[in-house]
N, C-alpha and C positions, 0 to 999 in steps of 0.2 A: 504494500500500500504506500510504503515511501516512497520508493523511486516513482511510479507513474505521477505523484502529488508533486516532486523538484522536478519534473523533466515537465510538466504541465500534459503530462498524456501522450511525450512525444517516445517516452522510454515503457516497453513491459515487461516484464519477467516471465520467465520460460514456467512451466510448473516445476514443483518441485522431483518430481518422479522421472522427468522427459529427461532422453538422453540425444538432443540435438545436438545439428554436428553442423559445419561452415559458419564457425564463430572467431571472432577474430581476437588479436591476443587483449584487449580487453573485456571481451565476454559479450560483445556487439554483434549483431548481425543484420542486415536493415532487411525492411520488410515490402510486399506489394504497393503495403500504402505511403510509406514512404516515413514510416516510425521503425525504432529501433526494436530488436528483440533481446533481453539480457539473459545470458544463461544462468541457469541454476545456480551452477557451484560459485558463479560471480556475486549472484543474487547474495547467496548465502555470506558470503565473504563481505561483502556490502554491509548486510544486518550486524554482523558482528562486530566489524569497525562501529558501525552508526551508537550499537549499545554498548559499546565501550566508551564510548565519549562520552555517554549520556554517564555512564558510573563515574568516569574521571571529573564531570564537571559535576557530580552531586559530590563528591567528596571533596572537592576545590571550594564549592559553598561551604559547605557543612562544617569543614574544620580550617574556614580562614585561610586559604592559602592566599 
């Protein structure tokens, strides 16, 4: 649900189970209509950056850094 909300609709995510293949080395692949498609194991790599940042900046609040 993040990436299609930052990209404005122009980025989607593969499902999670799909094993798509002509993706390029950032996890890109464009589509008929002219939006991107993101793979899985990007997708996933993405979420985990996103909520690491989210834990690093509640703990940058929380104890004053």
């Amino acid at each position: 649900m993040i990436v299609p909300l930052f990209s404005f609709g122009r980025v989607q995510v593969e499902n999670i189970y799909a094993s798509g293949t002509g993706f390029n080395w950032l996890g890109l692949k464009r589509q008929e209509n002219g939006s991107y498609l993101l793979s899985s194991g990007m997708g996933t790599l993405l979420a985990a950056l996103f909520w690491g940042l989210c834990l690093i900046a509640y703990f940058a609040v929380t104890r004053g850094l």
